[in-house]
C-alpha positions as a Markdown table, in Angstrom:
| # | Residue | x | y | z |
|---|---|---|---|---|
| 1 | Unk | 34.4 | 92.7 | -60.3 |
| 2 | Unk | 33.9 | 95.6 | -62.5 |
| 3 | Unk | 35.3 | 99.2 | -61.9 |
| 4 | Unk | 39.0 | 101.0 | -62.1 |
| 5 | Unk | 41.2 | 100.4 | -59.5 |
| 6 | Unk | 44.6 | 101.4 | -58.2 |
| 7 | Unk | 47.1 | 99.6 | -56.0 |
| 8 | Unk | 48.8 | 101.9 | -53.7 |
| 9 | Unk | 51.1 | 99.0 | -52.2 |
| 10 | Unk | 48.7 | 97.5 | -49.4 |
| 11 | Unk | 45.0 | 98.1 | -50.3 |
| 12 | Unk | 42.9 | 98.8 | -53.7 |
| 13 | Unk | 41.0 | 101.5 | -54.0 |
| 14 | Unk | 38.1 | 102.3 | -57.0 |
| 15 | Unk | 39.0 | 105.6 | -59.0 |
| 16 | Unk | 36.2 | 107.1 | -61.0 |
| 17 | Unk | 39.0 | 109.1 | -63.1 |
| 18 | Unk | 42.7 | 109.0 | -64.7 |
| 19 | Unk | 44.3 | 111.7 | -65.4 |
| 20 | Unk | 41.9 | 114.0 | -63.7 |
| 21 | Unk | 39.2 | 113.0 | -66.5 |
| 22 | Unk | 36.3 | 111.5 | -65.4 |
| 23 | Unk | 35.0 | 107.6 | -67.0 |
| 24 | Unk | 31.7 | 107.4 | -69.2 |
| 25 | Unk | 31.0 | 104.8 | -66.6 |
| 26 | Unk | 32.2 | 102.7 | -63.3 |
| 27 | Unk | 31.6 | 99.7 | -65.1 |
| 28 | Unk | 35.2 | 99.6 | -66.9 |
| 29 | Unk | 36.4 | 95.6 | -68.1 |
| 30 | Unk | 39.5 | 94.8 | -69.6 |
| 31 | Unk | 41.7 | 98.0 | -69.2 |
| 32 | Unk | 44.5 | 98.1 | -70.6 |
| 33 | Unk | 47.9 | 100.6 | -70.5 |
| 34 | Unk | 49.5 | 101.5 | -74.0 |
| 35 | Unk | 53.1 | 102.0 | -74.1 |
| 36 | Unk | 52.6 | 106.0 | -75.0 |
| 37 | Unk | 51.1 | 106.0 | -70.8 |
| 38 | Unk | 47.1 | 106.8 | -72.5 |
| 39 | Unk | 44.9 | 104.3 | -70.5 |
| 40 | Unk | 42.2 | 102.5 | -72.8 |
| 41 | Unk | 39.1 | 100.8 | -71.0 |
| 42 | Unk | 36.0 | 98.8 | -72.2 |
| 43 | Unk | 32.9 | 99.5 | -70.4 |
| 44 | Unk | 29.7 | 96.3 | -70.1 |
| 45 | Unk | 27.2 | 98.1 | -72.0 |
| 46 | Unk | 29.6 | 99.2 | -74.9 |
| 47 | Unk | 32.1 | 102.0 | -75.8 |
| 48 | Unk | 35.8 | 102.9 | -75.0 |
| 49 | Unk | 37.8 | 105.5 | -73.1 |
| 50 | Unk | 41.1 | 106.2 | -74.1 |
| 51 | Unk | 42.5 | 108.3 | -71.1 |
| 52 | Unk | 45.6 | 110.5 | -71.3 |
| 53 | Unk | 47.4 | 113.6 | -69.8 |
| 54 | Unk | 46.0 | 115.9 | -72.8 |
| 55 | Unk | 42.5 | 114.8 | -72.5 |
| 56 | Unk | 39.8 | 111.9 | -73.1 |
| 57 | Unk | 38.2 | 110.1 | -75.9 |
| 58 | Unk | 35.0 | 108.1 | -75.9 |
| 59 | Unk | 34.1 | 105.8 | -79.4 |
| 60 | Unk | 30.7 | 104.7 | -79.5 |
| 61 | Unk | 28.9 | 102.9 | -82.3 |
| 62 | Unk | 27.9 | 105.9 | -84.2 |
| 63 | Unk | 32.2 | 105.8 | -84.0 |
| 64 | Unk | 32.4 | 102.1 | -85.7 |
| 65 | Unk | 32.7 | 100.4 | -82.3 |
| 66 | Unk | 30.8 | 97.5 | -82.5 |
| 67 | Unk | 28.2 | 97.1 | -79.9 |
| 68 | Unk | 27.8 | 95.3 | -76.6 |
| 69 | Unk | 30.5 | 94.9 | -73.8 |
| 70 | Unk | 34.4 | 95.3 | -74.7 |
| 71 | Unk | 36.2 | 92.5 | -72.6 |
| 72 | Unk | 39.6 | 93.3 | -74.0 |
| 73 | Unk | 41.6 | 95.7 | -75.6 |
| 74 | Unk | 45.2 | 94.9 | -77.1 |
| 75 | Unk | 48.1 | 96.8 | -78.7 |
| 76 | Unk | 49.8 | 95.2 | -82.0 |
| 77 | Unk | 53.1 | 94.9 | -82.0 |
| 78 | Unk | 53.6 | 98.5 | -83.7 |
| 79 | Unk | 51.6 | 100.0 | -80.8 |
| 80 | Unk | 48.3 | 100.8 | -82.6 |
| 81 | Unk | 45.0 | 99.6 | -80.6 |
């Protein structure tokens, strides 16, 4: 199942934002939640959201992202994505 969703304790319901920013696209894999509270997604046909208070980044292969659907996204132990 593909999509963003939060938990409010008794059902799930799919979000189409964070932070009041909206996703490049509903089909978000492998999100993941970095220690500094930004919110980093992978989307099926390729790129990345990194979602925070102050505002909302997208890399694309024109950024260096390599191409085709992101699965997972990991912090190191330092913190860095």
């Amino acid at each position: 199942m593909a999509g963003l969703y939060r938990y409010h304790g008794v059902q799930f319901e799919r979000t189409d934002s964070v932070y009041g920013h909206p996703l490049y696209s509903s089909d978000v894999l492998g999100p993941m939640a970095a220690r500094d509270g930004a919110l980093w997604g992978g989307y099926r046909f390729g790129g990345v959201t990194v979602l925070c208070p102050g505002g909302a980044r997208i890399y694309m292969e024109a950024d260096g992202l390599r191409g085709g659907s992101i699965f997972h996204i990991e912090a190191a132990p330092d913190g860095t994505v």
